[in-house]
N, C-alpha and C positions, 0 to 999 in steps of 0.2 A: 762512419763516413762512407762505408766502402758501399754499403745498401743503397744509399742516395746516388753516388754515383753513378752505378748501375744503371737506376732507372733516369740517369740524364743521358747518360749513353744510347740506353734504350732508345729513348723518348727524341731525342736528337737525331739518332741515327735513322728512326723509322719517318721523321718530316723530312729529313733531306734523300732518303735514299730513290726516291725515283729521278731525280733532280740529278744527284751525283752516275747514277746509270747511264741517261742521255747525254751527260754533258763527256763522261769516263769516255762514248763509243764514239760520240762527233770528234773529242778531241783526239781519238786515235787517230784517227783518218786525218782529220785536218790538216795536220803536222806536212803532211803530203798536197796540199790545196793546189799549189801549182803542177805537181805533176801529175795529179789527176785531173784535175781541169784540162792539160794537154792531152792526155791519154782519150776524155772523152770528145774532146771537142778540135779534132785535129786541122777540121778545115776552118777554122775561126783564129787557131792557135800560132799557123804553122803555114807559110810563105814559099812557096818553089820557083817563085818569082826571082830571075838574077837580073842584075843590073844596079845601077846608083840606085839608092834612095831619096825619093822626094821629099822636099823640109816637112816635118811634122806639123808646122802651125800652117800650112796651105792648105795639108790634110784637114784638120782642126776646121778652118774658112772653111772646107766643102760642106764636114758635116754641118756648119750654123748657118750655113745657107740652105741645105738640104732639110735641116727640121730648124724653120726660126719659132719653133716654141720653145726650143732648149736653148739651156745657156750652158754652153763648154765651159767643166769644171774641171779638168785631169787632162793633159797631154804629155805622153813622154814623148822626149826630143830625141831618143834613137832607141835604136831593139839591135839586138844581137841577130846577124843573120840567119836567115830562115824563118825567124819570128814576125807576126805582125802588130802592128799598132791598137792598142785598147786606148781609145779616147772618151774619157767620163763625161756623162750630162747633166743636168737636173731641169727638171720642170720651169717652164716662169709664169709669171702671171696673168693670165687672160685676163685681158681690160674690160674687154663686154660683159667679164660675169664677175670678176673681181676673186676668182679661183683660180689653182692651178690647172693647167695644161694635162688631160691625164696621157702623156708620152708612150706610157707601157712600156720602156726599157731607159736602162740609165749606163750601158754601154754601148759602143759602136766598134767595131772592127773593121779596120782599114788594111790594103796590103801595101808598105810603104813603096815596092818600086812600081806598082801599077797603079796605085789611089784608088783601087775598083774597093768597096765597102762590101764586104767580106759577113755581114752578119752585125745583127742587135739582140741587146738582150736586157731581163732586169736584172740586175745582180743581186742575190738574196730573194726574189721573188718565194712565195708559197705555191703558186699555181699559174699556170699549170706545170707540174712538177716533171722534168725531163732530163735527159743530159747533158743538157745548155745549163740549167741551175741550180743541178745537184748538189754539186762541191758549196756551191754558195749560198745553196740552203743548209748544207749540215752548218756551214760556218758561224751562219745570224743565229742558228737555234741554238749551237752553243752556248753563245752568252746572251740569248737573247727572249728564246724559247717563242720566235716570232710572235708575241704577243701584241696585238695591236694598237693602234692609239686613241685612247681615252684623254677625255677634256682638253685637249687642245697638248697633250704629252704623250711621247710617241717611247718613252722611256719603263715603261713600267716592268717590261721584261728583266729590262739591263738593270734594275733596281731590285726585282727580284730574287733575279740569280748573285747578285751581288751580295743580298743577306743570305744566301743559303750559303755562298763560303763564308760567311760569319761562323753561321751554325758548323760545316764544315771543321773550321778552324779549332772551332773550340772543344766540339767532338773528338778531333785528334788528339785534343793534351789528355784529355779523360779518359780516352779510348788507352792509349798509353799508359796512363795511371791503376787503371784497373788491370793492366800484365804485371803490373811490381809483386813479388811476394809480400806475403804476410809478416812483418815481423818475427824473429824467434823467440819473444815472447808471447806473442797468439798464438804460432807455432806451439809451444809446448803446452799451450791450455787446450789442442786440438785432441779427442782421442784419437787414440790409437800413431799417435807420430813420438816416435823414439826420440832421445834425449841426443845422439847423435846425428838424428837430421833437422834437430831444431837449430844443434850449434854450426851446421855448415855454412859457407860465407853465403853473403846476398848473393853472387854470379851465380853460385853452383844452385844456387833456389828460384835462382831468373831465367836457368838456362834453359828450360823445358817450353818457357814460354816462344822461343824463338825456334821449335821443332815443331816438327808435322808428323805424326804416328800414323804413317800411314797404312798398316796390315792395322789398325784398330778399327770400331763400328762408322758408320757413312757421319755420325752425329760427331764422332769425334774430329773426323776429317775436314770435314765443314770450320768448324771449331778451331782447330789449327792452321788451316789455312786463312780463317777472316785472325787470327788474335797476329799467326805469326807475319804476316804479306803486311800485317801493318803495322810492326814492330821492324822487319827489313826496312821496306821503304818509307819510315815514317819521317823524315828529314825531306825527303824527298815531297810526300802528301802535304806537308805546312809550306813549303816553300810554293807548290800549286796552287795552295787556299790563300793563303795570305796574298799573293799578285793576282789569281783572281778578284777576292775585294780590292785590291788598289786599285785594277782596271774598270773593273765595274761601277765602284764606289766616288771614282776620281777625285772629282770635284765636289760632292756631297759630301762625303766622312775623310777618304783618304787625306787630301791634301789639306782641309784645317787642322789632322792630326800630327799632320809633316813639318806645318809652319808654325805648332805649338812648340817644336821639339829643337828644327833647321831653320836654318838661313837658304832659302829658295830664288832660285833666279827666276820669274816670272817669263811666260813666254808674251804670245803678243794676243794667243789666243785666250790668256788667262786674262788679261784684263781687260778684257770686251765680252761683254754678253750678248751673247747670240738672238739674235733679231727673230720672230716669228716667220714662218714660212710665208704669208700674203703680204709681209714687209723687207722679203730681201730683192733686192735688183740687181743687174749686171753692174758692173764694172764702170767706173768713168774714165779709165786708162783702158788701154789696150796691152794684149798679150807679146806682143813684140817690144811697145816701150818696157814693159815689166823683165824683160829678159836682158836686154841690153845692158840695161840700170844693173841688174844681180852680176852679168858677165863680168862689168867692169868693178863692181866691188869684190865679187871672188878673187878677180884678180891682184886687187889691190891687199885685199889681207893673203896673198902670197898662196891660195887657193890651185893645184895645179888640175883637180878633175874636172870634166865637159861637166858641164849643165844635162841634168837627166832627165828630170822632170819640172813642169811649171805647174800649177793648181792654183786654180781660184777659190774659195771660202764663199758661198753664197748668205751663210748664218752668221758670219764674222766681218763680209765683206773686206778682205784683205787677199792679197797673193802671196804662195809661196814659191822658191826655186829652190831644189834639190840639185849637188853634185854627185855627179858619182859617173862610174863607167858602166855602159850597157850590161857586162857579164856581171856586175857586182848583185850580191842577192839581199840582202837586208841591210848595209852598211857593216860598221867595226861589230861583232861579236854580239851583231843580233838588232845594234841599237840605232839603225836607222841612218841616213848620210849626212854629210854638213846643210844645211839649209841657211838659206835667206827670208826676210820677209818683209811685204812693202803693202802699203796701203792701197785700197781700192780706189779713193778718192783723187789724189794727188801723186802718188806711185813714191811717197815718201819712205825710205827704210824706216823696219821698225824693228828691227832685232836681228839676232843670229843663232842658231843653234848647232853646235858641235858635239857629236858622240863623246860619250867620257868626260866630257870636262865641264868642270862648273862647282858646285860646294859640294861637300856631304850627302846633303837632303837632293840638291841635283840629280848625284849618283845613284840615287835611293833609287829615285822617278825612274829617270831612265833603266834602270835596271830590270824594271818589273815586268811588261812584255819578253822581252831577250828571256829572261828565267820561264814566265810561263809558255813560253813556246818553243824551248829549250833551244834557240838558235844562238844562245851565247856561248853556245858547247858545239856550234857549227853540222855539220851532219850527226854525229856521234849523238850530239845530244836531242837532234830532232828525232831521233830514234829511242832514245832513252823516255822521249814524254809520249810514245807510243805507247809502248811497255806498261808506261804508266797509268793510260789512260784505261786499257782494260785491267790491272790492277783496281782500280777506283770503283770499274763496274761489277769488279770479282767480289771488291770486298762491300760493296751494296747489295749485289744477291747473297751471299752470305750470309751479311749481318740479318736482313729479311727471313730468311732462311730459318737461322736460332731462334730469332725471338716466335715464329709463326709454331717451331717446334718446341719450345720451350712453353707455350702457352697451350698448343695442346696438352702436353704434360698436365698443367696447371687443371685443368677441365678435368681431367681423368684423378688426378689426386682429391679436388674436390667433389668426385663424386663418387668417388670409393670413401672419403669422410662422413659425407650424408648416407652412407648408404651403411655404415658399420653404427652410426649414432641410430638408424632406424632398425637396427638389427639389434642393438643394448636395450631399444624401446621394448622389442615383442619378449613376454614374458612365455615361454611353453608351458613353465610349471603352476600358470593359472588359468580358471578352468572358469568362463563367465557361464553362468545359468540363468536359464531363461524362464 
């Protein structure tokens, strides 16, 4: 078995390793998105403006009056002082041609005590590539690998990268299996292994796997470092593969594997399929009624944070309201804040969502961003999936590394074979006459 192995390892590990490289060095960095994005982008980020703040949806009214080809999809209702306002857009549909609008940005920056507009951008954009959309391009390539949209599917990245943590995933159990020692009875059918190091325990025959010899040649180093970096952190690499495919895979593989297994509370965006781009419209409610409605039911289920964000869903056509307080960074331990949500149509509630609570299979759901972006472990752990992340690209130059040297090998044993089989051929002691 152990041969086969091998070459799934191999062969696994040589399709995804360019894959696990870029996604290893994007997700280092990422981890940091906001404070790099501030770092580069100070005048768009960062507010010297003192005074009150002006309401966020007045803000909101300038920019849809400023560009009526967007339709405001994202406003948050306050920023921590110094900071400015990012108010999301998206394209709508030109009547005349029955195509989208091409906008060229799908953010706006407002400063909220002066309303002067601060700066636009695309987020995620490819080109032209600068310090406005750096951070936001490493981010889409991450899981996305900007691959563009074919047949009317704009997915084909995120479905991509979604099987390569398949492959990922299962490369780890392998990869791990091929450090177990031999048996001691292979063990004592090996020459030259003594009868008392076939009988010592498994650990003391595992334990070599988990060191790095590093006064040995550059081939052994290598070696120890891809077998042992992924024996330390190998707990660590399944828990990154496996939330990757749940993120990527979501709706595709993850979640009919979730509802074979749990009992799932549906959201609201689960049971609506998303409408094609030339078929979504604005809103038949307004942003104000939509806020008020949420105000007064947060209140009512005994809700005590401000309203932080509101979003419109242009592919679901529904509204969401998030609670939370300006300084708060991703909600409870990574998983996002309490939310509402109501229809586009009629501004009817249509659910609620709470961090942490819900079934089993809920907990699952939720849990899998917060894990892979290690903000369930709060700072500590955004730094831990750093780590991690050049770890992933260590151990794909590595594993690249072996096999590229291993295969040289291969070349040179094989032609030192031919070359001693043509050497048994020539006979000296016969003597052809002519």
């Amino acid at each position: 078995m152990r041969p086969f192995f091998l070459k799934v390892h191999r062969w696994l590990g040589l399709a995804s390793a360019l894959f696990l490289l870029l996604t290893g060095l994007t997700g280092a960095l990422i981890s940091w998105d906001h404070e790099l994005d501030e770092w580069l982008n100070p005048a768009w980020m960062h507010s010297s403006a003192t005074g009150a703040h002006l309401p966020s949806l007045a803000l909101a009214q300038q920019v849809a009056h400023r560009y009526p080809q967007a339709q405001v999809t994202s406003i948050p209702l306050a920023v921590e002082a110094g900071h400015t306002l990012s108010i999301g857009v998206k394209s709508q549909v030109d009547p005349s041609s029955g195509q989208l609008y091409d906008l060229g940005f799908n953010q706006v920056f407002m400063d909220p005590v002066t309303g002067q507009e601060l700066g636009k951008r695309e987020w995620g954009a490819v080109w032209p590539l600068d310090r406005t959309n750096f951070v936001s391009f490493l981010y889409k390539l991450h899981y996305s690998l900007h691959l563009p949209e074919m047949w009317g599917i704009d997915r084909w990245g995120i479905w991509l990268m979604g099987i390569v943590a398949i492959i990922w995933l299962i490369d780890s159990f392998v990869g791990v299996y091929l450090t177990l020692p031999k048996s001691a009875k292979v063990a004592r059918r090996k020459p030259g292994v003594s009868a008392t190091m076939s009988h010592t325990s498994f650990g003391k025959r595992w334990l070599p796997a988990w060191k790095i010899r590093w006064n040995s040649s550059e081939h052994k180093r290598y070696f120890d470092l891809h077998r042992a970096f992924g024996l330390w952190t190998w707990l660590l690499l399944i828990i990154l593969a496996f939330s990757a495919f749940a993120l990527n895979l979501r709706r595709e593989v993850f979640m009919p594997l979730m509802q074979s297994a749990f009992t799932l509370t549906p959201t609201p965006f689960d049971l609506r399929k998303p409408l094609p781009k030339l078929e979504q419209v604005p809103p038949n409610v307004g942003f104000e009624q939509v806020l008020a409605l949420a105000i007064r039911d947060a209140r009512a289920n005994g809700w005590h944070e401000p309203a932080g964000r509101i979003s419109y869903s242009l592919p679901y056509q529904l509204f969401s309201v998030d609670f939370y307080s300006p300084d708060a960074d991703h909600g409870v331990a990574g998983a996002g804040h309490k939310r509402l949500y109501y229809d586009a149509i009629d501004a009817r509630p249509l659910g609620q969502r709470i961090p942490w609570q819900g079934t089993a299979g809920d907990l699952i759901l939720q849990a899998q961003f917060p894990l892979h972006s290690g903000r369930i472990l709060g700072l500590p752990g955004r730094i831990l999936i750093s780590v991690m992340g050049v770890v992933v690209a260590m151990l794909s130059v590595t594993g690249v590394y072996l096999w590229w040297k291993k295969r040289k090998a291969r070349k040179v044993s094989v032609m030192i074979a031919q070359g001693s089989t043509q050497l048994h051929a020539y006979r000296p002691d016969r003597v052809d006459v002519f």
